[in-house]
C-alpha positions in Angstrom: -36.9 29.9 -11.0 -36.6 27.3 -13.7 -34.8 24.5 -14.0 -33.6 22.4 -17.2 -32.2 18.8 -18.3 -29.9 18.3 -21.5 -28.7 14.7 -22.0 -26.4 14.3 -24.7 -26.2 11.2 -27.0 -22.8 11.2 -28.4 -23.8 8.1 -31.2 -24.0 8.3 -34.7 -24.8 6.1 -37.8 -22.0 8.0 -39.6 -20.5 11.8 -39.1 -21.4 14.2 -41.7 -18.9 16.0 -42.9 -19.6 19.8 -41.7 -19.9 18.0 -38.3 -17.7 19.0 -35.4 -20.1 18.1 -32.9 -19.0 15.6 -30.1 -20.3 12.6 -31.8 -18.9 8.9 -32.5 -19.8 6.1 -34.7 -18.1 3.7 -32.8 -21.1 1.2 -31.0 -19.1 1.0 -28.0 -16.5 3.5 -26.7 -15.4 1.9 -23.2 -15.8 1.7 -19.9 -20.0 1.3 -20.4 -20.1 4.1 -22.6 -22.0 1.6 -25.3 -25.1 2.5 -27.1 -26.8 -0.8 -25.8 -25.4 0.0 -22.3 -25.6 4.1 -22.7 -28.8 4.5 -20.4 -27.4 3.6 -17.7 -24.4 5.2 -17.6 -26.3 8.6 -17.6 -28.8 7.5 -15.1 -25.9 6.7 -12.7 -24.7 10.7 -13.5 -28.1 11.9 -12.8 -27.4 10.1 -9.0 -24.1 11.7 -8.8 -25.2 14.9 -10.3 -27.7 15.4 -7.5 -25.8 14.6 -4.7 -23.3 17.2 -5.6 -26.6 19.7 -5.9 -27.5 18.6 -2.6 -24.1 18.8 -1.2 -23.6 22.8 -2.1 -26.9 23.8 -1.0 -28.7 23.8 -4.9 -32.1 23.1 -4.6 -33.7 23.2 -8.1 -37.6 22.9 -8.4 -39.2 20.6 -11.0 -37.8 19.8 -14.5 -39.6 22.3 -16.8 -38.0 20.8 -20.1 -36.0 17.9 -21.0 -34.1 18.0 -24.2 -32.1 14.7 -26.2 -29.6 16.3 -28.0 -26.4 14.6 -30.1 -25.2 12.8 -31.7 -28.3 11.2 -32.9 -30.3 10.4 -29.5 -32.6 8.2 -32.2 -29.7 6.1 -32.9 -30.6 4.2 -29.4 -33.5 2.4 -28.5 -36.8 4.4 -28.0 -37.4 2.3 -24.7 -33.4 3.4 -23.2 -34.7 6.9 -24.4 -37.8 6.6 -22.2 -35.8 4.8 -19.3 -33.7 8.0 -19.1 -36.6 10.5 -18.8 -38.4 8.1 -16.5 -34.7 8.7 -14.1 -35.2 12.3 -14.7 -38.4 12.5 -13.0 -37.6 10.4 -10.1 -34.3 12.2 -9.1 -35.8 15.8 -10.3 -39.5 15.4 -10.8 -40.9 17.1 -13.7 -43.4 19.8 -13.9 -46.9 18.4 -15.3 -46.9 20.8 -18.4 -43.3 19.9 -19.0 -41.8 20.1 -22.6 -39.7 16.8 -23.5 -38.2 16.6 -26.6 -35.5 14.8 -28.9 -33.8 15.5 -31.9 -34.0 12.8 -34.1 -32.4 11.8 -37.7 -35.4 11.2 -40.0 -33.7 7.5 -41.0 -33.1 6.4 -37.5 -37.2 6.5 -36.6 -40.5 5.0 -37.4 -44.2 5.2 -36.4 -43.6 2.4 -33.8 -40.8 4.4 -32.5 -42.4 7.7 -32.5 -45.4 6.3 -30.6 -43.3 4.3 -28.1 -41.7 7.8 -27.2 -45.1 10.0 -26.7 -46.7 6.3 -25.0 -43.1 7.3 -22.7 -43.8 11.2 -21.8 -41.8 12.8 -25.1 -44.2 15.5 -26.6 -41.8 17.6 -28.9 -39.5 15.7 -31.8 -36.7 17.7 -33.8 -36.2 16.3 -37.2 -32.5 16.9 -38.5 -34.1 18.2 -42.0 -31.1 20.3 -43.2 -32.5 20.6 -46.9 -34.8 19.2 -49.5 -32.4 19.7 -52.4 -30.8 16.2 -52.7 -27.3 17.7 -54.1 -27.2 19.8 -51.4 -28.2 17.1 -48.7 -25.3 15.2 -50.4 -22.2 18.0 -50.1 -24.0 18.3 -46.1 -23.1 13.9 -46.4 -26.9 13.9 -45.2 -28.5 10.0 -46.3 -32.0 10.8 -45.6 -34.5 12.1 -48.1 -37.2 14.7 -48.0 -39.9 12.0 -47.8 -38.3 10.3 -44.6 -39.3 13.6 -43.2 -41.9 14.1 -43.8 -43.1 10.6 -42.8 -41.9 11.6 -39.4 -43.7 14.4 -39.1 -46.9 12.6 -40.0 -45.8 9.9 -37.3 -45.0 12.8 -34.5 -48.8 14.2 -35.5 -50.4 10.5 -35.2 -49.0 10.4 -31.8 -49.9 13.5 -30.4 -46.2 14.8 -30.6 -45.2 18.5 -31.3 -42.8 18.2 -34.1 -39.6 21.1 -36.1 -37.2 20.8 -38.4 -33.7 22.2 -38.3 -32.5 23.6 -42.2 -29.2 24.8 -43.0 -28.2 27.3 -45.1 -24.9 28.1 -47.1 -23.7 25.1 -47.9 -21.1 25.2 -51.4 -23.5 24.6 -54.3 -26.6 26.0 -52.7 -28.0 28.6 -54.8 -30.6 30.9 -53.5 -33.6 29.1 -55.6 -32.2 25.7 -53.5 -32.6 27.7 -50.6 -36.2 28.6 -51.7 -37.1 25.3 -52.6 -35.7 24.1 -49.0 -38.2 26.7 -46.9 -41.0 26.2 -49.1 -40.9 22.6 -48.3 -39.8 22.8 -45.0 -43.0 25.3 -44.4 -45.3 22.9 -46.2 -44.7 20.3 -43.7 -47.0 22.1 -41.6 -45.0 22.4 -38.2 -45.4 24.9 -36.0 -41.6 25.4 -35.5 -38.6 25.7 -37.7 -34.6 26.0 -37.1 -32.5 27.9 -39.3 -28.8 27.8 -38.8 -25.7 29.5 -41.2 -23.2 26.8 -42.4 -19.8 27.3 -40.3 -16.9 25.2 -41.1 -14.6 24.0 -38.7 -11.1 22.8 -40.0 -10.9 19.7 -38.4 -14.2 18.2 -40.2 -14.1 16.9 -43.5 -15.9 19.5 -45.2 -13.3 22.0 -43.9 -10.5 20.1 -45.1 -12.0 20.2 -48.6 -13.0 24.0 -48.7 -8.8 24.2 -47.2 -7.6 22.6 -50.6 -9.9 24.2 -53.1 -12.4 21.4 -54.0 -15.4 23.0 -51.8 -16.0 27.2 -52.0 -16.1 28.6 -48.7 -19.7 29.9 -47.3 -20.1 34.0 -48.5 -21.2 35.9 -45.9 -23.1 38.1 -48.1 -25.1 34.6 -49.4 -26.2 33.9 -46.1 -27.2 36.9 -45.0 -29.6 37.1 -48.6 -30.7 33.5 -47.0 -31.5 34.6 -44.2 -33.4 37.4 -45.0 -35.5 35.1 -47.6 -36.1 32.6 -44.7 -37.1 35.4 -42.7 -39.6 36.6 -45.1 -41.3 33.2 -45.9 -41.3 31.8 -42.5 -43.2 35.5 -41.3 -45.8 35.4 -44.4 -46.6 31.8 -43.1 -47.3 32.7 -40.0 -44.4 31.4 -38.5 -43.0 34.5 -35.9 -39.4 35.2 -35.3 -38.3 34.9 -31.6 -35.0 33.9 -30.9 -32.7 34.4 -34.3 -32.4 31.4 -35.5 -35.7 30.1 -34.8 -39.3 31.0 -35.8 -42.4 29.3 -34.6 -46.5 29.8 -34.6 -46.6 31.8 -31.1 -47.4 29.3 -28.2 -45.0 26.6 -30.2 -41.7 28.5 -29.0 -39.1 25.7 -27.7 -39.2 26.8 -24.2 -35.6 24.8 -23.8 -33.8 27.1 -26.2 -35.5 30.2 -24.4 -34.1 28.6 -21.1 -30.8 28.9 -22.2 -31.3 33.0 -23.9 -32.6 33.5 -20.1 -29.6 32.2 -18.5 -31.7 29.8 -16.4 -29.8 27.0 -14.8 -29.8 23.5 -16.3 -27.8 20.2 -15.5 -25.8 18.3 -18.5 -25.8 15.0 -19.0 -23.4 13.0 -20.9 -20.0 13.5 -22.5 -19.0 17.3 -23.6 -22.3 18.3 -21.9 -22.2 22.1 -19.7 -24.0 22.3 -16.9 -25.1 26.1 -15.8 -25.9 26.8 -12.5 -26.9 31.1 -11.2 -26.4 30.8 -7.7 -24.3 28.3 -5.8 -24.4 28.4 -2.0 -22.0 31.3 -1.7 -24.0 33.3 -4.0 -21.6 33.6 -7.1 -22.8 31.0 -10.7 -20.7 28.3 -11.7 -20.6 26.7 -15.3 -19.0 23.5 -16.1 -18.6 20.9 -18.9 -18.3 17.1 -18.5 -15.3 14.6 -20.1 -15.6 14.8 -23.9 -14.6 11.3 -24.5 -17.3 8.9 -23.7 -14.6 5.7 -22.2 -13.1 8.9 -19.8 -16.5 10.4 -19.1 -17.8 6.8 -18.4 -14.8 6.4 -16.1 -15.1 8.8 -13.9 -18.7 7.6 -13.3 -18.0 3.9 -12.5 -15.6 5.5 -9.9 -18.5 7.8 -8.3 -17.1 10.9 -9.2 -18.8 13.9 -11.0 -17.6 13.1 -14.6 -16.6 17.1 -15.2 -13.7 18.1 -17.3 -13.9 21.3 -15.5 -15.7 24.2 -14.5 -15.0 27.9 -13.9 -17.4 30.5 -11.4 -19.4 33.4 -12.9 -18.0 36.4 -12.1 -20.7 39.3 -11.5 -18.8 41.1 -14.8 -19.2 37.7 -16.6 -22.8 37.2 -15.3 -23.7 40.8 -16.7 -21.9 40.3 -20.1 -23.7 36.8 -20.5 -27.3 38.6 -19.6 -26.7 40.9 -22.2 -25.4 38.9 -25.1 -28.1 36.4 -24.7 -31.2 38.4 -23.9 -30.2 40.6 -27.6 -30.7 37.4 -28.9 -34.4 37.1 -28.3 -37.5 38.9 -29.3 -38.4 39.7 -25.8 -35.2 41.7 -25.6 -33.4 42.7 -23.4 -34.4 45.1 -19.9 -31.8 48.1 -20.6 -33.3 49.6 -17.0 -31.6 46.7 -15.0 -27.9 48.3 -16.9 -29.1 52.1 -16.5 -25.7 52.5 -14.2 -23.4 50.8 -16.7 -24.9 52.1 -20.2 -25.8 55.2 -20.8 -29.7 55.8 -22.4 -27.4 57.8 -24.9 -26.0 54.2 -25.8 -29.4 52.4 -26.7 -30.5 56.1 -28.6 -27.9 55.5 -30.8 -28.1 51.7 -31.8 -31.8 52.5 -32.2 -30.8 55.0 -34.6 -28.6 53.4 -36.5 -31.7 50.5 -37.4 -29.8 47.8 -35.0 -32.7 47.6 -32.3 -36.1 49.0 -31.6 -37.0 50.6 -28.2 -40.1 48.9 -26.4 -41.0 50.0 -22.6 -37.3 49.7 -21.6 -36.3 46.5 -23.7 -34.2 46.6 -26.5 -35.2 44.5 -29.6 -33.2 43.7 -32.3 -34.6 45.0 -35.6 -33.8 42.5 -39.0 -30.7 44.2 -39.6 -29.6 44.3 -35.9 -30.3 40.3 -36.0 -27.9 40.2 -38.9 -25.0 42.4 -37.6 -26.3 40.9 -33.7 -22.0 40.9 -33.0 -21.8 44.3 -33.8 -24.6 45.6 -31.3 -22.6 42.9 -28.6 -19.3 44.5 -29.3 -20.4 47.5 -29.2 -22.4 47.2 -26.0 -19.2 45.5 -24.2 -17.0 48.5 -24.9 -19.2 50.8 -23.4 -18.8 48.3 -20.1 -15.4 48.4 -20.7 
């Protein structure tokens, strides 16, 4: 059984535009939801959060990771960063061979601040890399520069701290030698661990308002999928292993958050827009839910001692089954076809393994290159036969 912490950080020095994250630049959004006063506010939702656990019979053993997600978590003091995991660990405990980590904008952090956070318990740092092309880092409305990440990086090694980098790839303008150039560099860093996510637009963001009236092209699917497949290639020949498919790392360096979440484990979220993900309430049936978006509502709710959800739905055993399967075909471990042997026929997995979608491996399926690529197709697929 293993249970997980996610604390959003809703703050921003500015919103790039392919962002449709639940972020704010505003310094204070109401009702204590303030960057100088933001700490708190979540520690007080760690209090509630548990006493609702405690009140419908969830029992969670020790925090096994602890991720700062955003937003830019790096945008608030390192010290309110610490204070939070300290909270985690007194209302949860954490395991002794824990994994903390925080994403952090390369601009927003120096040595000082990278040591206060390992001197605090954090041992894993994400930098927001994106690329190393600066015309490219300008169309993503990115202000850092290569160099400010890698002096990150070299202040995450000085103090003992696990460190990755997050790239994107398909943004208008980027040509495949960009793309190049951005791995290359991104593997030269020397980290163990590296993110690479496909450009999506969302209409509301400022990017997608541009690609709507014709001054940005749209992402090709075609181009990403050649990115992808060059990433792939570079990131294996430097030793860096494909296991979940958007991330590759040296094995042992694996972010054992991310796997949490392709193994459906339960985790608590913390902070505005956060989902919460629990397998088993008392009556034996999952339940998911998702706090307040808006930080003055979310903080709200708190200051009147109630849990600050927007809402939240059960898992139906259908639901649970079709979440187990979408997720586990994520991963290179696979997925255990034996545990659907009365719902998918062995014909089923014959067949996908035929057509070069996923390899066969004592009773796992594994998706193959191509099946990582066409990874909705397998999931449709696999649904219908349910259906």
């Amino acid at each position: 059984m293993t249970f997980e912490i996610y604390i959003h950080v809703p703050f921003c020095l500015r919103r790039c535009g392919y962002c449709d994250f639940n972020t704010y630049t505003a310094v204070d959004m109401g009702a204590g939801a303030s960057r100088g006063n933001y700490a708190n506010m979540v520690i007080r939702e760690m209090a509630i959060v548990r006493d609702w656990q405690t009140t419908h019979g969830i029992n969670e053993p020790k925090v096994a990771t602890v991720f700062f997600g955003g937003g830019t978590p790096t945008t608030l003091k390192a010290s309110d960063l610490v204070a939070m995991l300290d909270a985690v660990r007194a209302t949860w405990g954490i395991a002794d061979d824990a994994e903390i980590t925080t994403e952090a904008n390369p601009d927003t952090v120096n040595a000082d601040y990278v040591k206060e956070l390992a001197d605090g318990g954090f041992n894993r740092i994400s930098f927001g890399m994106q690329s190393a092309v600066p015309h490219v880092l300008a169309t993503l409305d990115r202000t850092h520069t290569p160099e400010n990440v890698a002096a990150g990086i070299a202040a995450a090694n000085a103090a003992g701290m696990r460190s990755s980098v997050d790239l994107i790839y398909g943004a208008p303008g980027e040509s495949l030698d960009d793309w190049r150039t951005s791995v290359r560099t991104a593997i030269d860093l020397g980290v163990n661990h590296i993110s690479a996510y496909a450009l999506t637009i969302a209409p509301n963001t400022k990017m997608g308002r541009r690609i709507a009236a014709g001054t940005l092209s749209r992402p090709d699917d075609d181009d990403e999928a050649n990115k992808y497949e060059i990433a792939d290639t570079m990131f294996t020949e430097a030793g860096l292993e494909w296991y979940e498919i958007s991330n590759w790392a040296r094995p042992g360096y694996e972010s054992q958050h991310n796997l949490g979440y392709w193994r459906n484990v339960d985790w608590a979220g913390l902070g505005p827009g956060a989902h919460s993900h629990y397998g088993d309430c008392e009556d034996g049936k999952g339940l998911r839910s998702w706090d307040i978006a808006h930080p003055r509502l979310w903080g709200t709710a708190i200051n009147e001692g109630n849990v600050p959800w927007a809402g939240s739905e059960r898992i139906t055993a259908d639901e649970d089954i079709e979440e187990t399967i979408m997720l586990g075909l994520r991963i290179r471990e696979g997925l255990d076809t034996r545990q659907f042997s009365h719902l998918i026929p062995e014909q089923k997995w014959i067949e996908l393994e035929h057509d070069g979608l996923i390899t066969m491996l004592d009773g796992r399926a594994i998706p193959t290159l191509r099946g990582r690529l066409l990874n909705d197709t397998i999931i449709t697929e696999l649904l219908e036969t349910l259906d």
